[in-house]
C-alpha positions in Angstrom: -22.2 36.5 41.3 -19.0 36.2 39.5 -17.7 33.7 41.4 -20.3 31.7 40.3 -20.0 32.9 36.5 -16.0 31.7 36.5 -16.8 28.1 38.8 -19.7 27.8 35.5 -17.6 28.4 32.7 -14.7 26.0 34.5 -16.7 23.7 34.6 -17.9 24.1 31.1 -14.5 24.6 30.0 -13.6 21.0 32.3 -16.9 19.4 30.3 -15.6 20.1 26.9 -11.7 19.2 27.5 -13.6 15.7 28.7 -15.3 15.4 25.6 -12.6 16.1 23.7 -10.7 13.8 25.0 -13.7 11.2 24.7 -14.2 11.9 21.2 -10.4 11.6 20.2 -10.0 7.9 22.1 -13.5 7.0 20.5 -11.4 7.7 17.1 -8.2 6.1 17.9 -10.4 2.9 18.6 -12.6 3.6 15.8 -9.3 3.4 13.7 -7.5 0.5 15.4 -10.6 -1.5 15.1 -11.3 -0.8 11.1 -6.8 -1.6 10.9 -7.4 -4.8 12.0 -10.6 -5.4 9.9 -8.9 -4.5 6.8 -5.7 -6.9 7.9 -8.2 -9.9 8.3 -9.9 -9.2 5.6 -6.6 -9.1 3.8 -5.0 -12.1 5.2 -7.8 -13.8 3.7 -7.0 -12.8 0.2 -4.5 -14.2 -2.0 -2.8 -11.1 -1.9 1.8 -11.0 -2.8 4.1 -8.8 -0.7 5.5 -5.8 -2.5 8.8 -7.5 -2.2 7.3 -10.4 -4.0 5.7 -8.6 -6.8 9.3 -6.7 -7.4 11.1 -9.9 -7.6 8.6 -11.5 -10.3 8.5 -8.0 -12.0 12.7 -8.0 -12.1 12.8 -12.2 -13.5 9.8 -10.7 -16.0 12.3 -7.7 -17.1 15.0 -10.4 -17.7 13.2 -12.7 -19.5 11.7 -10.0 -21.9 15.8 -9.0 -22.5 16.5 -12.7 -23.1 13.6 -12.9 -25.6 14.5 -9.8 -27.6 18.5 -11.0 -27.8 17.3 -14.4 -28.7 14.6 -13.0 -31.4 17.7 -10.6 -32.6 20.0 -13.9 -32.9 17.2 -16.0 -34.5 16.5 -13.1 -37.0 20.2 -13.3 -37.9 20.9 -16.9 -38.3 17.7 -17.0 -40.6 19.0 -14.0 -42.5 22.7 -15.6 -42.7 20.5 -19.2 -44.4 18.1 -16.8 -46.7 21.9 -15.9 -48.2 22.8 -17.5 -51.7 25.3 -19.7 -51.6 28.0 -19.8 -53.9 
Protein backbone atom coordinates (compact mmCIF):
# COMPACT_ATOMS: atom_id res chain seq x y z
CA UNK A 1 0.00 0.00 0.00
CA UNK A 2 2.47 2.71 0.18
CA UNK A 3 3.78 2.27 -2.84
CA UNK A 4 0.65 3.08 -4.20
CA UNK A 5 0.06 6.14 -1.60
CA UNK A 6 3.70 7.89 -2.96
CA UNK A 7 2.98 6.79 -7.11
CA UNK A 8 -0.81 8.87 -6.02
CA UNK A 9 0.56 11.84 -4.52
CA UNK A 10 3.38 12.04 -7.61
CA UNK A 11 1.08 12.06 -9.63
CA UNK A 12 -0.99 14.62 -7.91
CA UNK A 13 2.02 16.48 -7.21
CA UNK A 14 2.87 15.96 -11.47
CA UNK A 15 -1.07 17.19 -12.03
CA UNK A 16 -0.63 20.34 -10.13
CA UNK A 17 3.01 21.41 -11.48
CA UNK A 18 0.96 20.98 -15.00
CA UNK A 19 -1.51 23.25 -14.00
CA UNK A 20 0.64 25.51 -12.84
CA UNK A 21 2.39 25.83 -15.58
CA UNK A 22 -0.95 25.96 -17.65
CA UNK A 23 -2.32 28.72 -15.71
CA UNK A 24 0.93 30.84 -15.82
CA UNK A 25 1.19 30.56 -20.01
CA UNK A 26 -2.70 31.12 -20.04
CA UNK A 27 -1.59 34.55 -18.18
CA UNK A 28 1.38 35.48 -20.19
CA UNK A 29 -1.06 35.24 -23.25
CA UNK A 30 -3.75 36.73 -21.45
CA UNK A 31 -1.30 39.74 -21.05
CA UNK A 32 0.45 39.75 -24.43
CA UNK A 33 -2.95 39.76 -25.95
CA UNK A 34 -4.58 42.80 -23.82
CA UNK A 35 -0.52 44.71 -24.70
CA UNK A 36 -1.42 44.64 -28.03
CA UNK A 37 -5.10 45.69 -27.69
CA UNK A 38 -4.21 48.62 -25.81
CA UNK A 39 -1.28 49.51 -28.60
CA UNK A 40 -4.05 49.36 -31.31
CA UNK A 41 -6.27 51.01 -29.64
CA UNK A 42 -3.69 53.61 -28.97
CA UNK A 43 -2.24 53.90 -32.40
CA UNK A 44 -5.60 54.92 -33.31
CA UNK A 45 -5.65 57.91 -31.04
CA UNK A 46 -4.16 61.06 -31.70
CA UNK A 47 -2.00 60.53 -28.97
CA UNK A 48 2.13 62.77 -28.78
CA UNK A 49 5.25 60.95 -27.67
CA UNK A 50 6.61 61.99 -24.33
CA UNK A 51 9.45 63.34 -26.17
CA UNK A 52 7.10 65.38 -28.08
CA UNK A 53 5.08 66.76 -25.25
CA UNK A 54 8.66 67.80 -23.50
CA UNK A 55 9.70 69.63 -26.47
CA UNK A 56 6.30 71.80 -26.81
CA UNK A 57 6.37 72.11 -22.91
CA UNK A 58 10.31 73.51 -23.12
CA UNK A 59 9.32 76.19 -26.49
CA UNK A 60 5.96 76.97 -24.05
CA UNK A 61 8.56 77.74 -20.96
CA UNK A 62 10.48 80.01 -23.41
CA UNK A 63 7.85 81.80 -24.71
CA UNK A 64 6.23 82.51 -21.33
CA UNK A 65 10.15 84.09 -20.31
CA UNK A 66 9.95 86.01 -23.56
CA UNK A 67 6.52 87.37 -22.69
CA UNK A 68 7.31 88.45 -19.11
CA UNK A 69 10.82 90.24 -20.40
CA UNK A 70 8.87 91.87 -23.11
CA UNK A 71 5.77 92.91 -20.64
CA UNK A 72 8.85 94.11 -18.20
CA UNK A 73 10.34 96.29 -21.21
CA UNK A 74 6.90 97.54 -22.43
CA UNK A 75 5.96 98.50 -18.79
CA UNK A 76 9.18 100.57 -18.80
CA UNK A 77 9.15 102.32 -22.03
CA UNK A 78 5.45 103.37 -21.13
CA UNK A 79 6.68 104.45 -17.67
CA UNK A 80 9.80 106.37 -19.31
CA UNK A 81 6.62 108.41 -21.84
CA UNK A 82 4.12 108.77 -18.67
CA UNK A 83 7.48 111.05 -17.47
CA UNK A 84 7.02 115.04 -17.68
CA UNK A 85 9.09 116.46 -19.93
CA UNK A 86 10.93 119.37 -19.33
Amino acid sequence: MPQTSNRFFDDISRLMTDAAGLADGARREAQTFAKSQLERMMAGMDLVSREEFEAVREMAVKARDENDKLAARIAALEARLAEPKD
